[in-house]
PAKOLKOL-303184 format. One record per residue (C-alpha): residue number from 1; x, y, z. Coordinates in nm, 4 decimals, m for minus. Layout:
> num, east, north, up
> NUM, X, Y, Z
...
end
This chain:
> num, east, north, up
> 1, m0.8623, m4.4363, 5.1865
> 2, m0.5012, m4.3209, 5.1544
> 3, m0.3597, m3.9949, 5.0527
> 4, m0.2446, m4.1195, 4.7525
> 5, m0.5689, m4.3295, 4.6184
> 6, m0.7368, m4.0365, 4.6527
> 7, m0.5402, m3.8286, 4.4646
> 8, m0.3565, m4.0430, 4.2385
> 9, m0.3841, m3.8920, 3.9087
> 10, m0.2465, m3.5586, 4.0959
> 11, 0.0602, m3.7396, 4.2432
> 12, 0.0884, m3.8906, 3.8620
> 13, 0.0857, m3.5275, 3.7202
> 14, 0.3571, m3.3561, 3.9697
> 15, 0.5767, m3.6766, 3.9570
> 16, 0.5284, m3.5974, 3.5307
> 17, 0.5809, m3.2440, 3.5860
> 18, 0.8984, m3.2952, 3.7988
> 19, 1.0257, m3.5401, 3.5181
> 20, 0.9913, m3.2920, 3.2644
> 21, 1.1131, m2.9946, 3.4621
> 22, 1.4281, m3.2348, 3.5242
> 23, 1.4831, m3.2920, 3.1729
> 24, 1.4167, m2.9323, 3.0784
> 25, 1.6948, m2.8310, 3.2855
> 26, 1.9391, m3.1320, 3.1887
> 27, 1.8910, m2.9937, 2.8041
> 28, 1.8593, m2.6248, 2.8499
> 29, 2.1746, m2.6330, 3.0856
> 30, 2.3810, m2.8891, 2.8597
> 31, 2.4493, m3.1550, 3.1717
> 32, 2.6825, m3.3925, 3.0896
> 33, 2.8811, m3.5821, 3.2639
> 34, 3.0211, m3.9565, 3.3331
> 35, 3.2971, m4.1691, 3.4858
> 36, 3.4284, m4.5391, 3.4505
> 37, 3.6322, m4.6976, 3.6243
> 38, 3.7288, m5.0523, 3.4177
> 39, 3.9962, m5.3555, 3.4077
> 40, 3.9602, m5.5153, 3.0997
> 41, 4.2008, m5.8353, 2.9874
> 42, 4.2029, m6.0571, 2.6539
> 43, 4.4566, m6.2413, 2.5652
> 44, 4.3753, m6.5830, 2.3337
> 45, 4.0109, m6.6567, 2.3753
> 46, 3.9638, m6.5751, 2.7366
> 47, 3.8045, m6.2115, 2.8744
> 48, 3.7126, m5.9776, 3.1570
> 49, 3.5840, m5.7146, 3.1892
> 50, 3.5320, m5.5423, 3.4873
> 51, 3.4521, m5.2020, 3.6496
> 52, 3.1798, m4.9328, 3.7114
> 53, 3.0541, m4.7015, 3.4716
> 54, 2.8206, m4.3805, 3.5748
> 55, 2.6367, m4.0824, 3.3826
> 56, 2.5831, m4.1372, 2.9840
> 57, 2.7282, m4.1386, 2.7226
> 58, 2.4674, m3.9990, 2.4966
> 59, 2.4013, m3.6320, 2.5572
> 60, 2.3508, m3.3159, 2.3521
> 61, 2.6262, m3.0733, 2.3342
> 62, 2.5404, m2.7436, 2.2262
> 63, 2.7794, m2.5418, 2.0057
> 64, 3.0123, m2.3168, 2.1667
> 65, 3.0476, m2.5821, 2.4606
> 66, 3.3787, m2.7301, 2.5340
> 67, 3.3310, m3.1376, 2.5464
> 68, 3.6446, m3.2609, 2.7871
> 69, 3.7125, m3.5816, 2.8564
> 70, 3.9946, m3.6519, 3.1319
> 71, 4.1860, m4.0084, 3.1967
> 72, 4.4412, m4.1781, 3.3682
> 73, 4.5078, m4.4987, 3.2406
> 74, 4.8114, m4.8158, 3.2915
> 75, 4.8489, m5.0155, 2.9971
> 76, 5.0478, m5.3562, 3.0083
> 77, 4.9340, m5.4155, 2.6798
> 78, 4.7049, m5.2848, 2.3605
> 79, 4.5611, m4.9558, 2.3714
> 80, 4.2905, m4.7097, 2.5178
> 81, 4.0263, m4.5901, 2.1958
> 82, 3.8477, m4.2136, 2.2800
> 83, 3.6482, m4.1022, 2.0607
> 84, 3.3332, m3.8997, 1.9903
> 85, 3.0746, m3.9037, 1.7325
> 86, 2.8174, m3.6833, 1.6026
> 87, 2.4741, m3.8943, 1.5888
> 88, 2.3092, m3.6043, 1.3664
> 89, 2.6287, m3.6333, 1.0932
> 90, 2.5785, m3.8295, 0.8158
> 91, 2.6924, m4.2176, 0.8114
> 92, 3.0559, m4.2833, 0.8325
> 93, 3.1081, m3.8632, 0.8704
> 94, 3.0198, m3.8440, 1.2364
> 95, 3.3613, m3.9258, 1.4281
> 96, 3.4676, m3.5877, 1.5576
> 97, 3.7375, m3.6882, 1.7915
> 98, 3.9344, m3.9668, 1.7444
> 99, 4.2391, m4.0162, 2.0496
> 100, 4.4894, m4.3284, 2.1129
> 101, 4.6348, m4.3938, 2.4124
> 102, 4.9283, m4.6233, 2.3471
> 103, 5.1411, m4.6007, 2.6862
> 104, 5.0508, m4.5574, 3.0396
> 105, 4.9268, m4.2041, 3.1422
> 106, 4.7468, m3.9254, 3.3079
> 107, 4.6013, m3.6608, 3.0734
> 108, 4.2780, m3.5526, 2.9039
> 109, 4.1510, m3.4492, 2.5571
> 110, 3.9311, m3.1064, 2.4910
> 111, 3.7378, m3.0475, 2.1989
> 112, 3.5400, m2.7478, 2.0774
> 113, 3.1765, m2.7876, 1.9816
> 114, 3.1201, m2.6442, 1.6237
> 115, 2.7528, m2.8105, 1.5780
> 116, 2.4936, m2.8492, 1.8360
> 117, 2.3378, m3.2024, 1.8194
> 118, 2.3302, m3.5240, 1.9983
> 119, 2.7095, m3.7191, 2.0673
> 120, 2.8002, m4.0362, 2.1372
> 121, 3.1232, m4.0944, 2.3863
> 122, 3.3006, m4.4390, 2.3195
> 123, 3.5723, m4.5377, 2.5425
> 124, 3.7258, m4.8839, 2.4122
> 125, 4.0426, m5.1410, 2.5009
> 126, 4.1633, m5.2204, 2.1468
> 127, 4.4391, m5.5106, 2.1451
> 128, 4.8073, m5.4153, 1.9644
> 129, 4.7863, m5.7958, 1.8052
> 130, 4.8886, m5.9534, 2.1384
> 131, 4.5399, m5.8731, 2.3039
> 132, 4.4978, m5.6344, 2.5831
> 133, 4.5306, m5.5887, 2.9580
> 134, 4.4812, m5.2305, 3.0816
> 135, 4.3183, m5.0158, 3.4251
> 136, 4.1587, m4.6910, 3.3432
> 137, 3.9727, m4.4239, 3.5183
> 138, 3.7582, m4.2004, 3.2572
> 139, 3.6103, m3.8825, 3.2809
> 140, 3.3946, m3.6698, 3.0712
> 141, 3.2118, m3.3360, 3.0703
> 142, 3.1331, m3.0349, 2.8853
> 143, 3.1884, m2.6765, 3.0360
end
């Protein structure tokens, strides 16, 4: 008999405890944090999309944090979307930072949290009528 057959509910109850302990400390700290890393194209009907994305972009922010979100981004054509919504805010009232990027650049966006809660990050290509062909790098995190 193995190790773990013989203690199996005991390997089931530290790997639950570690879990926990894990997301204790993601919460109690406020960890958040992301990247992406995207080419996206549409012009007509065809598409791409293509890229890596890492971290989430659900998280709670706690109030007093500062939620920053960083990018560097080449547009050929249509526009970069940023923005951040409140999940806890009442429908249609949740959008607390709305930012356009319209021209190539290098920058980032800060925003003071006023209400603790959970947030949504949306990073979207939005076409300027011709469609859209753009490279970004994205960023996020809250200090």
């Amino acid at each position: 008999m193995t190790f773990f057959a013989r203690y199996k509910t005991a390997c089931y109850v530290g790997i639950a405890l570690i879990g926990a302990f894990a997301a204790f400390f993601a919460y109690d700290t406020g960890m958040c944090f992301g990247f992406q890393d995207r080419t996206v194209y549409m012009e007509g009907f065809g598409s791409a999309r293509h890229g890596i994305s890492l971290g989430s972009n659900t998280f709670y922010l706690r109030k007093g944090q500062t939620f920053v979100t960083a990018y560097d981004v080449e547009i050929r054509r249509g526009y970069l979307h940023v923005h951040l919504i409140n999940r806890n805010a009442p429908f249609m009232k949740g959008t607390v930072m709305s930012e356009w990027v319209r021209t190539s650049a290098k920058g980032e966006f800060t925003l003071p949290i006023r209400e603790s809660g959970w947030y949504v990050l949306m990073i979207d290509d939005s076409p300027d009528g011709r469609g859209y062909d753009l490279d970004y790098t994205a960023s996020w995190r809250a200090k």
